[in-house]
C-alpha positions as CSV (number, residue, x, y, z in Angstrom):
1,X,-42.0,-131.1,-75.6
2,X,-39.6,-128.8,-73.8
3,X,-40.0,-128.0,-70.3
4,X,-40.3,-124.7,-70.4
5,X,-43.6,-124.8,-72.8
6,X,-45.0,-128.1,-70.8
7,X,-45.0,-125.5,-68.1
8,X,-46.5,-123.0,-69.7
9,X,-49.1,-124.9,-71.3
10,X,-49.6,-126.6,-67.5
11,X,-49.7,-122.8,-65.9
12,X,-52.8,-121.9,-68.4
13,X,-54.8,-124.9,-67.8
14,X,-54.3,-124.5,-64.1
15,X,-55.7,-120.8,-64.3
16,X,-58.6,-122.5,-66.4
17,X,-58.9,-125.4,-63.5
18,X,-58.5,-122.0,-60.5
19,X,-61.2,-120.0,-62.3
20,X,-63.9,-122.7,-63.1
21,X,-63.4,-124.5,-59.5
22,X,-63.7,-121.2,-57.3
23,X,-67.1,-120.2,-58.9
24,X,-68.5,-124.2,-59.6
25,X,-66.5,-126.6,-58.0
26,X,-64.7,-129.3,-61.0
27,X,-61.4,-127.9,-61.3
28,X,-59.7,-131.0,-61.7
29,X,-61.6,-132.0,-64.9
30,X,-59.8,-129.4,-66.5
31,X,-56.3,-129.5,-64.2
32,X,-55.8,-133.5,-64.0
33,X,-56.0,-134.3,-67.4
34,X,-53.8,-131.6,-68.5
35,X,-50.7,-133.0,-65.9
36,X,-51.5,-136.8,-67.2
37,X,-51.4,-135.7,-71.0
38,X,-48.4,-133.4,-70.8
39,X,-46.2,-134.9,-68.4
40,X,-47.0,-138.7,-69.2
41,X,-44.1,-140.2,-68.2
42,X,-44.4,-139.0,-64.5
43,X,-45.9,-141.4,-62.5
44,X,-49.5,-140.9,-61.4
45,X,-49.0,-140.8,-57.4
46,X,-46.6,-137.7,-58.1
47,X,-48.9,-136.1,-60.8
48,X,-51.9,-136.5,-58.1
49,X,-49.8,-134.7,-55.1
50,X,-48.8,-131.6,-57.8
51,X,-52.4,-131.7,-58.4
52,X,-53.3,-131.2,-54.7
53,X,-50.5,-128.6,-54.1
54,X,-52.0,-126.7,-57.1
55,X,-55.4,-127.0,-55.9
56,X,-54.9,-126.0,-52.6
57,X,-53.3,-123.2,-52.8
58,X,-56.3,-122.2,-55.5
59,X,-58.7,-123.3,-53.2
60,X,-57.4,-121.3,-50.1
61,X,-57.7,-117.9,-51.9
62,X,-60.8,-118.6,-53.2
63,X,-62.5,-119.8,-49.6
64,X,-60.6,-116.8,-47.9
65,X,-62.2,-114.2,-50.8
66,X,-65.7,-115.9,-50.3
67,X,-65.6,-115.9,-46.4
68,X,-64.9,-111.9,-46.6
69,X,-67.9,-111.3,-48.4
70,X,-70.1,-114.1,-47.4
71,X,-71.9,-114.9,-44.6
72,X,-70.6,-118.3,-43.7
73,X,-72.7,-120.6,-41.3
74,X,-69.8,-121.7,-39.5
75,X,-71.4,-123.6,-37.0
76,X,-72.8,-125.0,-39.9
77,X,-69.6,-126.0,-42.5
78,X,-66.6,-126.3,-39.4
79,X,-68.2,-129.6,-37.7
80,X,-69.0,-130.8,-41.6
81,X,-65.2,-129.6,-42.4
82,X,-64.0,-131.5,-39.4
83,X,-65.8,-135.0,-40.9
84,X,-65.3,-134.5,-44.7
85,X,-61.2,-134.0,-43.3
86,X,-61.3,-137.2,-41.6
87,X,-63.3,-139.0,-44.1
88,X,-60.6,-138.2,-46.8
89,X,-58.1,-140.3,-45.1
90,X,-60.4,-143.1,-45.0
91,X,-61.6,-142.8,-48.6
92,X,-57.5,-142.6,-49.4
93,X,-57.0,-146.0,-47.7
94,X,-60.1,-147.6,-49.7
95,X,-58.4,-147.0,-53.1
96,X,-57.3,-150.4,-53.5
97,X,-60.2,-151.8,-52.6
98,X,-62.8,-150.0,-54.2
99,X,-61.1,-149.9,-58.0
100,X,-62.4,-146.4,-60.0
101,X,-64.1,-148.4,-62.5
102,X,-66.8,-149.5,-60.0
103,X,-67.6,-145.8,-58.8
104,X,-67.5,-144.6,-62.3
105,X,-71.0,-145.6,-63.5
106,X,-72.7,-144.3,-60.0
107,X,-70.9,-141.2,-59.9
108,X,-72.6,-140.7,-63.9
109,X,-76.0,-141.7,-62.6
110,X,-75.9,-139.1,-59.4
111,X,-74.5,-136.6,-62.1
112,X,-77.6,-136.6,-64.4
113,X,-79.9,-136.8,-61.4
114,X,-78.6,-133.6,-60.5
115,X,-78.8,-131.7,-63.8
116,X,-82.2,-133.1,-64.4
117,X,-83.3,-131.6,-60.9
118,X,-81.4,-128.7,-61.1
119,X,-83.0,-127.8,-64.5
120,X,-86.7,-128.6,-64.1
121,X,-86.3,-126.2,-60.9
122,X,-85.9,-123.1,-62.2
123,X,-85.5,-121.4,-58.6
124,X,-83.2,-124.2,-57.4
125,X,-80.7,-122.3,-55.7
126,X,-81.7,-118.7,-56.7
127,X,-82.7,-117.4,-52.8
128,X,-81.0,-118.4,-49.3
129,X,-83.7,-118.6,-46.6
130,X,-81.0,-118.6,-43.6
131,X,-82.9,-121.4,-42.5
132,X,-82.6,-121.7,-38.4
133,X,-79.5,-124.1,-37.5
134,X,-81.0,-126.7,-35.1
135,X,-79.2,-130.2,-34.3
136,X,-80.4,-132.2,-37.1
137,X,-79.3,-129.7,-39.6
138,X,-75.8,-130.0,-38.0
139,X,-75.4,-134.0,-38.1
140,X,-76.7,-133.8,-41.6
141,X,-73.9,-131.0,-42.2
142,X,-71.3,-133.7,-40.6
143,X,-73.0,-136.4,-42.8
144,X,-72.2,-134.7,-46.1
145,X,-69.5,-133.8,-44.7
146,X,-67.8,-136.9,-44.2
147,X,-69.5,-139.0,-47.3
148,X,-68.3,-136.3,-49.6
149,X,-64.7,-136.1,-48.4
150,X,-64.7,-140.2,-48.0
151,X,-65.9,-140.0,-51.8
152,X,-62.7,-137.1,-52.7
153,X,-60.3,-139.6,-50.8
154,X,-61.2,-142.2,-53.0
155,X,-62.5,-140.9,-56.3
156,X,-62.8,-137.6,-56.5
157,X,-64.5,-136.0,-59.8
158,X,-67.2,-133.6,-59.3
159,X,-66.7,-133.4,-55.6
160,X,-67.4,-129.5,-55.2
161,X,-70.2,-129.9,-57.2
162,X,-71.9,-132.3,-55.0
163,X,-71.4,-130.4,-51.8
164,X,-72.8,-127.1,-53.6
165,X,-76.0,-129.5,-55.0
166,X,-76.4,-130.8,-51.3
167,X,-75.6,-127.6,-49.4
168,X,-78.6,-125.9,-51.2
169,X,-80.6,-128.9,-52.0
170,X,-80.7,-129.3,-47.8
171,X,-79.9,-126.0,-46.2
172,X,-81.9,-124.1,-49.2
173,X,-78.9,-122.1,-49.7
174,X,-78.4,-120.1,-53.3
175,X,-75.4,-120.7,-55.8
176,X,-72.9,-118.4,-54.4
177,X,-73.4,-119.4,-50.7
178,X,-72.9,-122.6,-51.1
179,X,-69.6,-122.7,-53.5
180,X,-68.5,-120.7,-50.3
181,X,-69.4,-123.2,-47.8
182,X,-68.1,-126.1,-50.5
183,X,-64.9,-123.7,-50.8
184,X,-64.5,-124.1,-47.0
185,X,-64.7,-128.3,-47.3
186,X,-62.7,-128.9,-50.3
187,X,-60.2,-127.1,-48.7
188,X,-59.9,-129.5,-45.7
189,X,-60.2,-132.4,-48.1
190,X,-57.0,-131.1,-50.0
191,X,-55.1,-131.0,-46.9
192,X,-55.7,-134.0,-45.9
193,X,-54.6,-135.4,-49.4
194,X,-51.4,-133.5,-48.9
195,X,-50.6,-135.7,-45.4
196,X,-50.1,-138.0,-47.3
197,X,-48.7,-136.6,-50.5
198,X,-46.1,-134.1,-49.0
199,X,-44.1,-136.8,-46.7
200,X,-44.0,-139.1,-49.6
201,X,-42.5,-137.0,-51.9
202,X,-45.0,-137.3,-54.3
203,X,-45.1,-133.7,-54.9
204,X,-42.8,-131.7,-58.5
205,X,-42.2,-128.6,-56.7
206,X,-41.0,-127.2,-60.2
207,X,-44.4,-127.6,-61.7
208,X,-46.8,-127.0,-58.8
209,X,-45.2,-124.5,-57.7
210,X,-46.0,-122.2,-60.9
211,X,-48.9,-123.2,-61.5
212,X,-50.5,-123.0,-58.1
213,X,-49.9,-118.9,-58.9
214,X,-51.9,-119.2,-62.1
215,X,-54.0,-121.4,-60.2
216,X,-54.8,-118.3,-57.5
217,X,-54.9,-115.9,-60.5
218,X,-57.8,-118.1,-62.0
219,X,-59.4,-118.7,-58.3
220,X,-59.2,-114.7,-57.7
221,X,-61.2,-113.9,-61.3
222,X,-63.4,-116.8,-60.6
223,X,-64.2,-115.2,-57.6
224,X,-65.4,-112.1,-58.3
225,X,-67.2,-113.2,-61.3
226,X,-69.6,-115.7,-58.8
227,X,-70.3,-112.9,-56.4
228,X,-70.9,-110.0,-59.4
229,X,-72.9,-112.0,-61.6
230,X,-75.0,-113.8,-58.9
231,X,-76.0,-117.1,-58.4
232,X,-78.2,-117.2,-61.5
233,X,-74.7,-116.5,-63.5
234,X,-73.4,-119.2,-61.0
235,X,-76.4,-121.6,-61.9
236,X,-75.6,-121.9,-65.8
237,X,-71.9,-122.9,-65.1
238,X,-73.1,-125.0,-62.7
239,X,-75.1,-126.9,-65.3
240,X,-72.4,-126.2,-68.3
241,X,-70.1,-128.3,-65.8
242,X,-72.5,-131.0,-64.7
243,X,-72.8,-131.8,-68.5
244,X,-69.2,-131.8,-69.5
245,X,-68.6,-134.2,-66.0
246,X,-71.4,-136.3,-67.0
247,X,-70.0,-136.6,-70.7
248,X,-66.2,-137.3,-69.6
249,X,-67.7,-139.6,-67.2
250,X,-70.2,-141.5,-69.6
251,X,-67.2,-141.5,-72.1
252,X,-64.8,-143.6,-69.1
253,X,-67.3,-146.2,-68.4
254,X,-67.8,-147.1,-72.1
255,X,-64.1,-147.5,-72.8
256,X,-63.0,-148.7,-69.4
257,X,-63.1,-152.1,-70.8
């Protein structure tokens, strides 16, 4: 495969990854694969730190689109931002000892939990009550905060998809709100990745580079779709994605022997 097509072929799935992950969350179920399968000979600490880059810059357009439009609690998602940042280290430096075959199987059974409540509730995250922000509300903000962006630094699949599930499972926000507020902590998560990643060198400039433009293209179009079509729009993707993570998932723990 030449380089000039596995970078083309890299630059569509990461518009595909920028699109799905600015309206949804899951991004790198489409983008991670892709690197792995195309560029196999690369070893994965460097294909992980493109993946960041990539993500990222996605990520930041996407947050910075939904925060013009929406009404962000910020005293709300910073102190959450502020944990799930820290926590990412921590979740980075349990890698070794926490081995991805052990998270696999409870990351599947969370997974189906949440598309089994999500579809019996047929007005799960369809309204936003601005519920009143009072101090309990905020330490559970810094408490999903920091569990999710422990569970990104050391696993990492479906990670936007929990925090929109939690954000209007316990602030009774709808669809769009909360991939906006989830937008706000995956970005801090990926920048804490790239600490790490950036100073190691674990980072092909050549291919994150491009595709972190097609990756903003998708995150732009991804965008506007969520905030047009509503969160009932955003619901079904949510639960088209939840299926596909709980498949790819389910299909990892029965060959991971």
């Amino acid at each position: 495969m030449t380089l000039s097509f596995s970078l083309t072929l890299l630059c569509c799935f990461a518009f595909a990854a920028g699109l799905i992950d600015a309206a949804v969350g899951g991004g790198g179920l489409i983008q991670v694969p892709a690197l792995f399968n195309i560029l196999p000979n690369t070893p994965p600490p460097t294909l992980l730190g493109s993946n960041k880059l990539t993500s990222m810059c996605g990520t930041s357009v996407a947050a910075a689109s939904y925060v013009r439009r929406i009404a962000v609690p910020w005293r709300l998602v910073l102190p959450a931002t502020l944990a799930a940042f820290g926590m990412s280290f921590a979740g980075a430096a349990a890698v070794a000892q926490i081995p991805p075959g052990v998270m696999r199987p409870v990351v599947l059974v969370l997974l189906i939990l949440m598309a089994v409540y999500t579809f019996a509730k047929k007005d799960f995250g369809t309204t936003d009550t601005h519920q009143p922000l009072t101090p309990r509300r905020r330490l559970l903000a810094v408490l999903i905060g920091g569990a999710i962006g422990f569970y990104d630094g050391l696993f990492g699949p479906g990670t936007g998809s929990f925090l929109i599930f939690l954000f209007i499972r316990c602030f009774r926000m709808d669809f769009v709100r909360a991939s906006a507020c989830a937008k706000v902590l995956n970005l801090s998560t990926n920048a804490a990745a790239l600490l790490y990643f950036i100073p190691a060198g674990q980072v092909m400039y050549g291919y994150a580079l491009p595709m972190a433009l097609c990756n903003i293209g998708g995150a732009v179009v991804g965008t506007r779709l969520a905030m047009q079509k509503g969160a009932g729009f955003v619901r079904v993707l949510f639960l088209i994605l939840l299926v596909v993570l709980i498949g790819k998932l389910g299909y990892d723990v029965l060959h991971q022997g």
